[in-house]
TORDRENNU-35570 format. One record per residue: residue in three letters; x negated, y, z negated of N, C-alpha, C, O in turn. Coordinates in steps of 0.2 Angstrom, whole numbers, plus 5000, padded with zeros to 4 digits. Layout:
N
alaXYZXYZXYZXYZ...
END
This chain:
599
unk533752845268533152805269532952785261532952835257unk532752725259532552695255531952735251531552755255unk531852735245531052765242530652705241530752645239unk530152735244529452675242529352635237529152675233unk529352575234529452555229528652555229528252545233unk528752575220527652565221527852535214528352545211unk527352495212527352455209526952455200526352425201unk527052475195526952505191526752455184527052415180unk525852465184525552395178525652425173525452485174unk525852425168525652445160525252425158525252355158unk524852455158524152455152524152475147523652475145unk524752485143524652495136524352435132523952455127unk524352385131524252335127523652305129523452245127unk523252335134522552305136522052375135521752385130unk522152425140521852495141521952535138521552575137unk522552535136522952585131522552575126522052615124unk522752495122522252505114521852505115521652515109unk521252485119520652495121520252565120519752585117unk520852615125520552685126520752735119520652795118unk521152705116521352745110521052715103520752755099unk521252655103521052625096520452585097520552525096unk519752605100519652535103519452465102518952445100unk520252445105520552385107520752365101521052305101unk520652405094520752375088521452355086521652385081unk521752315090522552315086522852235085522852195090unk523052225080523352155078523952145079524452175077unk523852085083524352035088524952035084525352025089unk525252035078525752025076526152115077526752125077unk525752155077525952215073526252265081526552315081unk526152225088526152245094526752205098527252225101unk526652135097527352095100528052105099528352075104unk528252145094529052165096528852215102529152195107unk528452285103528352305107528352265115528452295120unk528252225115528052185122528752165123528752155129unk529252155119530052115119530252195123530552195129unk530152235120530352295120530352305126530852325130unk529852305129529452315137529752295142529752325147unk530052225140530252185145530852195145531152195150unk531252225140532152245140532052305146532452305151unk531352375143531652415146531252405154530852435156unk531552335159531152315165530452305167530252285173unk529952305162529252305164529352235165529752195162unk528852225171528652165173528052155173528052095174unk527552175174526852185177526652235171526852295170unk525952185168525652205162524952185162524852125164unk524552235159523852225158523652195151523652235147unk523452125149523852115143523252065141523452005139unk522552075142521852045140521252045145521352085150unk520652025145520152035146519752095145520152135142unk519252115147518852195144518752185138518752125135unk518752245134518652235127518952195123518652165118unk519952185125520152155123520152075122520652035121unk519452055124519251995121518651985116518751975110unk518251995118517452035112517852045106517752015101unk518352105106518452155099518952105096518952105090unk519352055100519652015092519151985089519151995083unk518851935091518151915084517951955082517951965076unk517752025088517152065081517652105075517452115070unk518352115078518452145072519152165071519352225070unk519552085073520152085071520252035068520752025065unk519751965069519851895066520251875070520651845067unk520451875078520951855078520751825085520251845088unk521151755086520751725091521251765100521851765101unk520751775105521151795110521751765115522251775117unk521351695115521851635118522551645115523051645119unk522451635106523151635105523651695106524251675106unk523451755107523451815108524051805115524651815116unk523451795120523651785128524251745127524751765129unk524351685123524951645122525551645119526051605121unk525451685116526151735113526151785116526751815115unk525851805120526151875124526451845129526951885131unk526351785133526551755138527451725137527951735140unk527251705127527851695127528451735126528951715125unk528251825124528451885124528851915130529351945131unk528351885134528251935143528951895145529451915145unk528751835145529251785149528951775156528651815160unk529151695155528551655161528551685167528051675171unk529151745171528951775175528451835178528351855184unk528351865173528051915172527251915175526751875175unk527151945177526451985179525951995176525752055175unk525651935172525251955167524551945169524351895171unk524252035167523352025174522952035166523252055161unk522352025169521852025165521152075169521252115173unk520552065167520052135167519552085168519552045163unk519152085172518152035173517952075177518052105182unk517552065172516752125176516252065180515652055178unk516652045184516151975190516051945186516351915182unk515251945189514751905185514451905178513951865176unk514851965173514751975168515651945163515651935157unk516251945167516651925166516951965159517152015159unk516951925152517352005147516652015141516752025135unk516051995145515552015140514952075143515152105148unk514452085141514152125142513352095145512952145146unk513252045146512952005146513151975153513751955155unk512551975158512951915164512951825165512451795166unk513351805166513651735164513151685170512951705176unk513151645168513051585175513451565176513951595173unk513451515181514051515186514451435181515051415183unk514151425178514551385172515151395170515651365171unk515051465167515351515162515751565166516151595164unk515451585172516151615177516751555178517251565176unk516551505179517151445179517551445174518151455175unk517151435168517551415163518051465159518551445156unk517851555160518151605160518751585166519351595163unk518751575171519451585175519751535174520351535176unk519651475172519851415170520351425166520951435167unk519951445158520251465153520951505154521451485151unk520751575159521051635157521751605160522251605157unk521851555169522351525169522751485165523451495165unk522351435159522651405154523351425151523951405151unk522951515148523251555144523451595149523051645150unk524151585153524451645153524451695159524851735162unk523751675161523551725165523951705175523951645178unk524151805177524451775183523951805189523751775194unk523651865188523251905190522651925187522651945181unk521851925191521251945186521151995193521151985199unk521052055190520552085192520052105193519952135189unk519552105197518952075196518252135199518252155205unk517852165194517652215197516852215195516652195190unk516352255201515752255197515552285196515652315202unk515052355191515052435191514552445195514452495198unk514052375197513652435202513952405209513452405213unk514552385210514952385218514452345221514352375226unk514052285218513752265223513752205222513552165218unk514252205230514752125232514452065230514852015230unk513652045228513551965227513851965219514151915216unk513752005216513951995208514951975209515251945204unk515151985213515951975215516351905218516851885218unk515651875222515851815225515951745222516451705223unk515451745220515751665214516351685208516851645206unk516351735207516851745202517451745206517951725203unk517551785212518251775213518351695216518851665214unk518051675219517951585221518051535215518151475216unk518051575209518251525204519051545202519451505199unk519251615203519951635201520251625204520751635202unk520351605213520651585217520651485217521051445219unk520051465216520151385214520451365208520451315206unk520751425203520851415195521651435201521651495200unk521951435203522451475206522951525204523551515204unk522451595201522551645201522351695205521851695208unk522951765204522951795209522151835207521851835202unk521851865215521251895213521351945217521551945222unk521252005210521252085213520752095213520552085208unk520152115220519452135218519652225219520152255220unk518952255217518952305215518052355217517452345216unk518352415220517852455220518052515216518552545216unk517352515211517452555205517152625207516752635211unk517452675204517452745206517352775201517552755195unk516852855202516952915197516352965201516052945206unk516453045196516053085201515353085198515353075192unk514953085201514253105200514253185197514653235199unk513753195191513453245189513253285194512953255199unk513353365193513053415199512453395201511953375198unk512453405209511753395211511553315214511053305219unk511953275211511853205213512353185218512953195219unk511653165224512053135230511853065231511453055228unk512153015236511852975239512452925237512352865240unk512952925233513352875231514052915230514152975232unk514752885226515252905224515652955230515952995227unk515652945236515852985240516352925243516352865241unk516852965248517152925251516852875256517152825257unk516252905260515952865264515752805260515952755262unk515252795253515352765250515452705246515152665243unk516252735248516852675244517052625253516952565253unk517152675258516952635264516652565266516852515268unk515852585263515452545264515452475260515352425262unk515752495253515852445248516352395250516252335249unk517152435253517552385255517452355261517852315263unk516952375266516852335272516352285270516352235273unk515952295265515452235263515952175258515752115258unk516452195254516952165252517252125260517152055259unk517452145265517752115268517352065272517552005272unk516752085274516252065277516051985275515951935278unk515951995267515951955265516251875264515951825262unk516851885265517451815266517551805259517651755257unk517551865253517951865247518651865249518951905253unk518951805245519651785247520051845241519851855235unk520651875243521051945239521551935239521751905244unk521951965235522651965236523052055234523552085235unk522452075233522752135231521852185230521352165226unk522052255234521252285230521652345227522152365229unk521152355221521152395219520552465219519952455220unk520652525219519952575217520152575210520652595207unk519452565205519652585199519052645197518452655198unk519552675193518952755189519152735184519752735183unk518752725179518652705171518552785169518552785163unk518352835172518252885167518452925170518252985169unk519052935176519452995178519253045180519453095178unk518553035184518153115185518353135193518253185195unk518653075197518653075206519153115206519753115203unk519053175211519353225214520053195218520153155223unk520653235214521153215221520953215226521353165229unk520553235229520353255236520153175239520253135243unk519653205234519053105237519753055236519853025241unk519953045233520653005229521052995235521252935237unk521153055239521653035245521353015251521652995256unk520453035251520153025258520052945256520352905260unk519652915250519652865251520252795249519952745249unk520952795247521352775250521552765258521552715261unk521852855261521852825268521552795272521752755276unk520752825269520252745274520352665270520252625274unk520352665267520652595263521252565266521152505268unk521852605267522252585271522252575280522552545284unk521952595280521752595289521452545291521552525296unk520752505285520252475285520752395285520652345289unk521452405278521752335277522152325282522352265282unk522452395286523252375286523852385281523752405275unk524452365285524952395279525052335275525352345270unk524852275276524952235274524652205267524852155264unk524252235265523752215260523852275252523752335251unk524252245247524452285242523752335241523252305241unk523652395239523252415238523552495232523952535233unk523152485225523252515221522652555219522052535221unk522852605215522352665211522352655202522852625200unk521952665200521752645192521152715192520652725195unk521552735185521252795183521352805176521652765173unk521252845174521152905166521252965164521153005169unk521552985160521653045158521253075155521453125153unk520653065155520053085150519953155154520053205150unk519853175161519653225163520153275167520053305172unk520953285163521353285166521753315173522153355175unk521353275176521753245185521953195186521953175192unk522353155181522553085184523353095187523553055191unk523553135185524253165187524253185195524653165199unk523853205197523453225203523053175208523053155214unk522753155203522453115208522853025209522752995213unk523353005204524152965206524352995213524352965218unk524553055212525053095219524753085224525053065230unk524153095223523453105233523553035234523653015240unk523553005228523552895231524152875233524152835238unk524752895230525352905234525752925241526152905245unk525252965240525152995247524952975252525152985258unk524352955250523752915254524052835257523852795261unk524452815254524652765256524652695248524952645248unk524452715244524452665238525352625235525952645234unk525152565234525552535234525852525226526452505225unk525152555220525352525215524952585211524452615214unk525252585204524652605198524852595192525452575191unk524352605188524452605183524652635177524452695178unk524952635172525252685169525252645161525352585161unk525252685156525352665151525952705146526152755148unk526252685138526752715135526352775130525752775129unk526852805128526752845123526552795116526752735117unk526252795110525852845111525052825112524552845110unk525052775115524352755117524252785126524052735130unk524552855129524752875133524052915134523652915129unk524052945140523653025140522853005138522552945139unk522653065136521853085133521353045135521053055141unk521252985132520752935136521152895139520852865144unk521652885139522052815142522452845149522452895152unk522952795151523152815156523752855158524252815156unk523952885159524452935160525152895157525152835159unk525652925154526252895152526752905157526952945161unk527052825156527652825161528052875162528352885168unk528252905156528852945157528753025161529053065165unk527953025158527453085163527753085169528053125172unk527453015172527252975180527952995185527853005191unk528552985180529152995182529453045184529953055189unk529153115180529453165179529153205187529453245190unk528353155188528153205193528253175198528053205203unk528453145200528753105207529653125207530053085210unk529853165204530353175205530753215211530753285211unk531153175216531053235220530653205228530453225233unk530453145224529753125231529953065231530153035226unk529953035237530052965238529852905236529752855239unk529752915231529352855228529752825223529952865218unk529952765222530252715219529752705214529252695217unk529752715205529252685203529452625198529752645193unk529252575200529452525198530052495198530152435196unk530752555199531352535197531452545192532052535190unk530752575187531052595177531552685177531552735181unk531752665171532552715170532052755162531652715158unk532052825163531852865158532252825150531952825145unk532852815151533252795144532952745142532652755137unk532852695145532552635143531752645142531452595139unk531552685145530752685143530752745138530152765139unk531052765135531052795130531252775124531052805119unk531652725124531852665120531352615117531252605111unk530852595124530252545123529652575117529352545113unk529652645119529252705116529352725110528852735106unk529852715109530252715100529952655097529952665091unk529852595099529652545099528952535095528752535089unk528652545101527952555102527752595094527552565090unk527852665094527752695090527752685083527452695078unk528552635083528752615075527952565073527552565069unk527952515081527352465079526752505074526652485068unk526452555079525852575078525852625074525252645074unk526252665068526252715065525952725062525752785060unk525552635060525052665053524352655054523952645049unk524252675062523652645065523252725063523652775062unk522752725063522452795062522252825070521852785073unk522352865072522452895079521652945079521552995075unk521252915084520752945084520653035086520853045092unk520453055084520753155087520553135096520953145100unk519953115095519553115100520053065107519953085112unk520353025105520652975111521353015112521752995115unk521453095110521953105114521953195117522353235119unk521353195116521153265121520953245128520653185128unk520953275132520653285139520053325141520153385143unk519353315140518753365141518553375147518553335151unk518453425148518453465155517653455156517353475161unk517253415152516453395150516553315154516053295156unk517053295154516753205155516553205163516353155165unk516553255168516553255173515653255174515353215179unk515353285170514653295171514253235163513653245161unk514853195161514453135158514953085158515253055153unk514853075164515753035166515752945160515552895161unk515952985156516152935149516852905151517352935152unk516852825151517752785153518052805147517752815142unk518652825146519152825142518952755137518752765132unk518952695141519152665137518252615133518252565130unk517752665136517352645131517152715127516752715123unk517552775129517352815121517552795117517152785113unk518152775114518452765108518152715104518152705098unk517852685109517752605106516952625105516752595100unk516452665107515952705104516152725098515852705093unk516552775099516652825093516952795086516952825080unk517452725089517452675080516752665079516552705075unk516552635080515752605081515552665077515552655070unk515352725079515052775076515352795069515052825065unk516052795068516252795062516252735055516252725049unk516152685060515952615056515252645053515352675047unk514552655055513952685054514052735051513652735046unk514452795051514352845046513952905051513652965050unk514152865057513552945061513952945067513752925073unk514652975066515253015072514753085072514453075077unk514653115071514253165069513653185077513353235079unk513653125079512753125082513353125088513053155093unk514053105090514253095098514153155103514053155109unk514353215100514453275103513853275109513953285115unk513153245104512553235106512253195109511753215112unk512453135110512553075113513053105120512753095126unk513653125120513753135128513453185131513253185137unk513253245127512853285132512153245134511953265140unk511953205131510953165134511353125140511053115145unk512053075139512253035146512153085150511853055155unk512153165152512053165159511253125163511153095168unk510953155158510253125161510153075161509653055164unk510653015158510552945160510652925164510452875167unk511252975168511652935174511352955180511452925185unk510953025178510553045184510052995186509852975192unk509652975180508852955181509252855181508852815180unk509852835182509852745179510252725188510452665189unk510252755192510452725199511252765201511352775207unk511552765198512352795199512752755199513352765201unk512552685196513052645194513752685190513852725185unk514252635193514852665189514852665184514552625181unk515252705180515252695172515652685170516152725168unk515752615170516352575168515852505164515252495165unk516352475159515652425157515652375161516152335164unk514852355161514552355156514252415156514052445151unk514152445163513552505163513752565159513352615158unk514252575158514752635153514252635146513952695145unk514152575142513952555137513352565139513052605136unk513052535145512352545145511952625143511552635140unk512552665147512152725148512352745141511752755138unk512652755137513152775131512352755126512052785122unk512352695127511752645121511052715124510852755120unk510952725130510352745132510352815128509852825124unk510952855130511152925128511052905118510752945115unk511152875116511052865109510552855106510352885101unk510052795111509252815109508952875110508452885107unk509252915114508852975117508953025111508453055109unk509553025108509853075104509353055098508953095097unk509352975094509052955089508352945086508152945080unk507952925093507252915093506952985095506553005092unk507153005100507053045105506853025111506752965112unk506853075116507253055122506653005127506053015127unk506852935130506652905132505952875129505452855132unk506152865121505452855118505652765116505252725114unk506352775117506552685117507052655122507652675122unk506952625127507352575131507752555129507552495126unk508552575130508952515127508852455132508552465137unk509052385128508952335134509352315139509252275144unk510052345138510552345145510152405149509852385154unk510152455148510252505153509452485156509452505162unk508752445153508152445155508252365159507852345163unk508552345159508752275163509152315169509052295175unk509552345168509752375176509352425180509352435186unk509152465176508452485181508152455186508052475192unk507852385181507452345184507752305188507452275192unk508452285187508752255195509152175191509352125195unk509252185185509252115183510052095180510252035178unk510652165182511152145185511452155192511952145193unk510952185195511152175202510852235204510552275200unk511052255213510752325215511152385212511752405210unk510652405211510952485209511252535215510752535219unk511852565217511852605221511352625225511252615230unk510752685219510352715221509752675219509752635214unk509052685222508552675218508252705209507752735209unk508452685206508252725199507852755201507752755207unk507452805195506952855195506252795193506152755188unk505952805198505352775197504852765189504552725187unk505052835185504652855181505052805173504752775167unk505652795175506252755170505952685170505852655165unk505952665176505952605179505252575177505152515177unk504652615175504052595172504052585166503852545163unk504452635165504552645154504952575153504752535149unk505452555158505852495156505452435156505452395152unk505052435161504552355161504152375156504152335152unk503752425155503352415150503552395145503252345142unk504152425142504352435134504852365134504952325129unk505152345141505352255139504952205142505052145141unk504352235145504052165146504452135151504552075151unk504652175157504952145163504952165166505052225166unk504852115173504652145180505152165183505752145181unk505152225188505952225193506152185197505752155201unk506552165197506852085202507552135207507852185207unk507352065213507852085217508152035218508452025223unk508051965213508451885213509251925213509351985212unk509651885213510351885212510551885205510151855201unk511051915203511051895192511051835189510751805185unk511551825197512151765194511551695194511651645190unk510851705199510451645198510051665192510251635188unk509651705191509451735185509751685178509551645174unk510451725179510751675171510951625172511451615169unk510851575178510851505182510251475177510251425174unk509851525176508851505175508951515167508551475165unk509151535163509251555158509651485153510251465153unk509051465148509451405146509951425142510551395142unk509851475138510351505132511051525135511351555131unk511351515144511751535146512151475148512651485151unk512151425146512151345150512651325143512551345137unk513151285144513751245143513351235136513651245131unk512651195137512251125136512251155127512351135121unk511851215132511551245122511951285119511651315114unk512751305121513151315116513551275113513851305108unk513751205116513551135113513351125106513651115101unk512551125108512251105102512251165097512151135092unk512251225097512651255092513151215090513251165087unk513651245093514351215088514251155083514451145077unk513751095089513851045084513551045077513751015072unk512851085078512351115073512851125069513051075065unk513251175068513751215065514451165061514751185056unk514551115064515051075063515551105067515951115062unk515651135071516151165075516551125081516251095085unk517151115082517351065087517051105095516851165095unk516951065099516651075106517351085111517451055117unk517751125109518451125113517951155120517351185119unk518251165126517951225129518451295127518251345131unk518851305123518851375120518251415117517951465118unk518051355112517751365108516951385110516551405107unk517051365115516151345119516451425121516451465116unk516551435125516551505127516651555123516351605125unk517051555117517151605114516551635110516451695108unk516051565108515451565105514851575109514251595106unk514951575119514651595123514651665125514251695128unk515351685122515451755126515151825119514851875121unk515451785112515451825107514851805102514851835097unk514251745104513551755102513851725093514151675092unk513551775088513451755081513951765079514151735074unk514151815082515151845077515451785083515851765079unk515551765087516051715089515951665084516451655081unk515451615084515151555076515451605073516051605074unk515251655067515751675061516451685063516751705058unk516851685067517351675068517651615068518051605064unk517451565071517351495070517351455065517651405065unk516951475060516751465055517151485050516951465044unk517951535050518151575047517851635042518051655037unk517451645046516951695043517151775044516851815041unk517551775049517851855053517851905048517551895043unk518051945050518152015045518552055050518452065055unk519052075047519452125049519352205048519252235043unk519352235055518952315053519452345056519352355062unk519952355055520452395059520752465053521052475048unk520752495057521052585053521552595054521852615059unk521952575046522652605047522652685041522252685037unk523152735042523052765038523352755029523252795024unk523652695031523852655023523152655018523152655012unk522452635025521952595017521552665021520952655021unk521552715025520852745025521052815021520552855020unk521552835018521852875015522152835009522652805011unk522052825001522052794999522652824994522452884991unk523552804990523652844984523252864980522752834979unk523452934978523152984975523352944967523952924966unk522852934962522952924956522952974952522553024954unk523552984946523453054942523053044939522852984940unk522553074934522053074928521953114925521553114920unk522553174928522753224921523353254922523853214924unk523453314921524353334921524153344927524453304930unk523753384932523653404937522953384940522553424944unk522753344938522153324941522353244944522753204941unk521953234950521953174955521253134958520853164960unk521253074957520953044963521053034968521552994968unk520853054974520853014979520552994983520053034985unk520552924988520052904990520252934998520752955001unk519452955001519652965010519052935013518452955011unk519252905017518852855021518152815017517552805019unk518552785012518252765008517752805003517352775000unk517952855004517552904997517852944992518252984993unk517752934986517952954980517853044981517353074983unk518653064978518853134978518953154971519353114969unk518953214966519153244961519653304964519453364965unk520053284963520553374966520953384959521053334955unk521053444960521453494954521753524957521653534963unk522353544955522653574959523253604952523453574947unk523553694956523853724949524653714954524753714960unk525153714949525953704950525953754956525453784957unk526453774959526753834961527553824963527853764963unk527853874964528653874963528753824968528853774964unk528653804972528753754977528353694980528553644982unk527753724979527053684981526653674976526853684971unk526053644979525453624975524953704980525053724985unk524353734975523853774976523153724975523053684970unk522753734981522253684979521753714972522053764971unk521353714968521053754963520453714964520053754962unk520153664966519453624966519453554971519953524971unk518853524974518853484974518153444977517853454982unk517953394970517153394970517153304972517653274970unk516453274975516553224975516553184968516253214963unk516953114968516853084960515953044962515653034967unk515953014955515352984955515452924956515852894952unk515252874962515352814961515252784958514652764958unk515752744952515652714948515352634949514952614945unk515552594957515252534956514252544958513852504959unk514252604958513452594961513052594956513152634951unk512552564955512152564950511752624950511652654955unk511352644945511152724945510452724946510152774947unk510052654947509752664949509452644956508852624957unk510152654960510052614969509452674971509352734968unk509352644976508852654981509052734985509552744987unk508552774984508752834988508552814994508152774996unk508852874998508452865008507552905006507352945003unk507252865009506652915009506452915020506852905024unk506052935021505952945029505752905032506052895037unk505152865029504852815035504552765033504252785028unk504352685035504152655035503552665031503252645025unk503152705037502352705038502152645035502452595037unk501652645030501052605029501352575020501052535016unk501952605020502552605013502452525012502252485016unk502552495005502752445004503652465005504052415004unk503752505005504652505003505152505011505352565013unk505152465014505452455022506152485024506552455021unk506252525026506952595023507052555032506652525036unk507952585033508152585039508152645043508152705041unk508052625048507752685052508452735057508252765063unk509152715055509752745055510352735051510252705046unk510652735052511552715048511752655052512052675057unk511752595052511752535057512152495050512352495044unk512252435055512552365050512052315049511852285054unk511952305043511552245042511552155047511952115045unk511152155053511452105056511152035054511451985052unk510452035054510251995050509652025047509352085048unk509551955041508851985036508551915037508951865038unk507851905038507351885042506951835037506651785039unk507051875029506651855024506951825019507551825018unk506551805014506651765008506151815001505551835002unk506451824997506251844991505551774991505551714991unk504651834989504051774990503851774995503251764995unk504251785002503851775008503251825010503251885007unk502851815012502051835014502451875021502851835024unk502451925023502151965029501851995030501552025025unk501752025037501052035042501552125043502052145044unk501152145043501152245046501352225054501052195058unk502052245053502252245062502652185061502852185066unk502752145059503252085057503952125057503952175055unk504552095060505152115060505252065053505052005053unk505852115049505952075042506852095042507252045043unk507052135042507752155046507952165053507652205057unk508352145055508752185062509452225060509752205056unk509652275063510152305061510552315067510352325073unk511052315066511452325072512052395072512452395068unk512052445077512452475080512452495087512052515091unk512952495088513352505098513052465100512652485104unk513252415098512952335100512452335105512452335111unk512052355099511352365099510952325093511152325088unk510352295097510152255089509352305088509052315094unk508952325082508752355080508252345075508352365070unk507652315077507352285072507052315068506852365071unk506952315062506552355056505952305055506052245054unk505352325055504552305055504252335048504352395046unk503852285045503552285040503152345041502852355046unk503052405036502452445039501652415036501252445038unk501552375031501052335029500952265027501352225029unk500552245024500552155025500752165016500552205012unk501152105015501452085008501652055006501752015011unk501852025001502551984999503252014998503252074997unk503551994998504452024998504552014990504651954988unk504652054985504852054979505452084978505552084972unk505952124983506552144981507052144990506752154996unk507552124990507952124995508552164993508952134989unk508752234996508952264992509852274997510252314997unk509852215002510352235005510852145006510652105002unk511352145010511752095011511852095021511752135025unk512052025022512252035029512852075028513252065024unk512952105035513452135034513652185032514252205033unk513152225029513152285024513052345028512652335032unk513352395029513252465030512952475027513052465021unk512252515030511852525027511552645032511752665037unk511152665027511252745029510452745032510052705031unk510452795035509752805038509452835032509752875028unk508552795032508452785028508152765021507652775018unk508952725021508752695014508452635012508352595017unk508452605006507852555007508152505007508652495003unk507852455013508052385013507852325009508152285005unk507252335010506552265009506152295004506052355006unk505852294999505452304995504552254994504652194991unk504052274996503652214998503152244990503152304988unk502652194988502252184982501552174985501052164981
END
């Protein structure tokens, strides 16, 4: 008797650099790898949308369409090339009108695309409908999708297999046209168990007829286990990704996948160990000099009770090393449990991954629940869709008060129908403001990525990617035995004495930096009633508000700063004129230190 042929996506080159690097990797340094892939049989790849659209403006300079269009022409025109939409929010964080759901599956066909996945974190089917009705009249294939993970101890009312039940009968119920479902767990916390209860009912619900696959994470290490239960259960398909962007956060590696279906009827994909060991060699040459995060490649036995996605910690925890403050995450995942308990049970996949992540940051930074992030306080109040559960009543006043908005129970998708700054019309008249061509690439990419898509546009990009060529810096000599060296951008004095074979470390003190002026600005603590306007964390300069001579007002914002795509405004703490502007757009700047200087 024949083995089951189960069908096998690589996610290395979407999920993979997502949950490892994230998403930070350039298109030139990845594409032999993709040749590689298709030698060693891969046909079916995950290979754009989710982060990996946002993160090439924010911080590879690189545009994504062209991206999709070399990889198309790598893959080879037969290939299975799927992409990632979160509905009605599609690959941004922000939810789109039904303009810009078109214009995204429009596009995403243009370029390449054979398959969109399509999913919404709070499983709540009206956010699914217009978008899959745009990827099936764009004519691509449309995987919908009911998102999974466990609930923190204690927390009932959602994430169960009764649960998932309910979500694919209102999928069905609905007249959402599919070609294929999937369950996805962005943070690998769902028990084998739950794994194979809700499968078997998934397959009972379709039929045998209806491809139905599993999508998971290594973060909480059961993904090995919970692949076998869906296998078992009847699953058609999964996903899997290469070494070394394999494991930890990301999705279990193929050759793993192989070893343990050995012995069991299951056909996977038809890939041969030699040849995916071959691809792997590949892969690895590519990425050598990528700097490998510690953190994207352990399994925490914690993510269960702060069900963080693989593939937005990393992409947190750059952010956090961008800032100067990886220091505070330890602390940041332990406050997620409290957000996910008191925020509805939205799944934590983005956007609400982020959301709760952003929440958990304020709690950590401000202290706890003393500022509303504005995603996580806009889903409270209902303003990307139902929440599984009812929020905490007491969250849910803090969020109206502190945004000035009511709870709504309209639809999103009419919401940012109503919303002029969401509309074709008025990212138009930027571009034209700007001198910018009005392609519809352009409209979108300047729609989806805000102020860094225009600096992108504009050739304004900035490349932020960590290899350890430039974050480990050649050591300069400066005496027989004495050294410079640069680490993560910081200036090192080492000494060190001979020995028969080796070096013995004997000292090493920070150097002074030389381009700083000696009399820059120290951190002092707080605004208050200061003329000297300090920033109130380790953030990036996103804009500056003021002009050297400008008059303001006590409580005027004069800076905003940005971190974990968060924007952050800094407020005058008295009335003045601005006599020193002590920063740059763009600048990392430390909690702290002084920005604005008023007279």
């Amino acid at each position: 008797m024949a083995k089951k042929f189960i069908d096998i996506m690589d996610t290395t080159f979407r999920d993979g650099f997502q949950s490892v690097f994230g998403a930070r990797v350039l298109m030139n340094d990845f594409l032999p790898a993709v040749s590689a892939a298709k030698e060693a049989g891969i046909n079916h790849f995950e290979f754009g949308g989710g982060a990996r659209f946002q993160s090439l403006y924010f911080y590879l300079n690189e545009d994504a369409f062209t991206m999709m269009d070399k990889f198309r022409e790598a893959a080879g025109k037969d290939a299975n090339l799927q992409t990632l939409s979160r509905g009605v929010n599609t690959v941004t964080l922000d939810t789109g009108s039904r303009e810009l759901i078109d214009m995204h599956a429009k596009l995403f066909a243009k370029h390449g695309t054979t398959t969109i996945r399509n999913f919404d974190a709070l499983n709540d089917v009206k956010n699914l409908e217009y978008s899959a009705q745009r990827i099936k009249h764009h004519g691509l294939k449309h995987e919908v999708v009911v998102t999974m993970m466990d609930l923190p101890p204690n927390c009932v009312g959602a994430h169960d297999a009764e649960f998932y039940e309910k979500c694919l009968r209102e999928i069905l119920d609905s007249g959402i046209e599919f070609d294929s479902v999937c369950f996805k767990d962005a943070s690998g916390t769902s028990s084998p168990e739950k794994v194979y209860r809700t499968i078997k009912m998934a397959r009972r619900l379709l039929g045998d007829n209806v491809h139905l696959r599993l999508h998971t994470h290594e973060t909480a290490g059961v993904s090995i286990a919970c692949y076998l239960a869906a296998l078992e259960a009847g699953a058609d398909g999964i996903d899997l990704a290469a070494s070394p962007v394999s494991g930890g956060t990301s999705q279990p590696d193929i050759l793993t996948m192989l070893h343990a279906v050995k012995g069991k009827d299951y056909d996977l994909g038809g890939l041969e160990v030699d040849k995916i060991l071959k691809y792997e060699d590949v892969l690895h040459d590519c990425l050598k000099d990528y700097f490998m995060p510690p953190e994207a490649t352990q399994v925490s036995p914690l993510i269960p009770f702060s069900p963080m996605p693989g593939g937005a910690l990393t992409a947190n925890t750059q952010m956090m090393r961008d800032n100067n403050i990886l220091d505070k995450f330890p602390a940041v995942i332990k406050a997620m449990r409290e957000v996910v308990e008191k925020g509805g049970y939205g799944t934590s996949v983005t956007p609400v991954s982020q959301f709760y992540f952003q929440q958990a940051f304020n709690n950590v930074m401000f202290g706890p629940w003393k500022k509303i992030a504005e995603g996580y306080g806009k889903m409270v109040l209902g303003y990307f869709g139902k929440t599984p559960v009812t929020p905490s009543a007491d969250i849910v006043e803090l969020a109206a008060k502190q945004l000035n908005l009511e709870p709504t129970t309209a639809p999103a998708i009419d919401i940012a129908d109503q919303d002029e700054t969401k509309s074709i019309a008025y990212t138009k008249a930027i571009l034209e403001k700007e001198g910018i061509e009005a392609t519809e690439e352009n409209i979108f990419i300047a729609a989806a990525c805000k102020e860094k898509g225009i600096a992108y546009l504009k050739g304004e990009g900035k490349v932020m990617v960590r290899k350890n060529s430039d974050i480990i810096k050649p050591a300069t000599k400066s005496g027989s035995n004495q050294f410079s060296v640069t680490v993560n951008g910081h200036n090192y004095n080492v000494e060190v004495a001979d020995g028969f074979d080796n070096f013995t470390l004997k000292s090493i003190t920070p150097a002074k930096e030389s381009n700083q002026p000696k009399d820059e600005p120290k951190a002092v603590s707080s605004t208050g009633a200061s003329n000297e306007i300090t920033a109130t964390m380790s953030a990036g300069v996103f804009k500056i508000l003021v002009n050297i001579g400008d008059s303001v007002k006590a409580g005027q914002t004069v800076v905003i700063l940005e971190a974990m795509k968060m924007e952050i405004p800094i407020e005058a703490g008295c009335d003045g004129e601005v006599e020193e502007i002590l920063i740059s757009q763009g600048q990392t700047v430390e909690d702290g230190q002084l920005l604005v200087k008023l007279k």
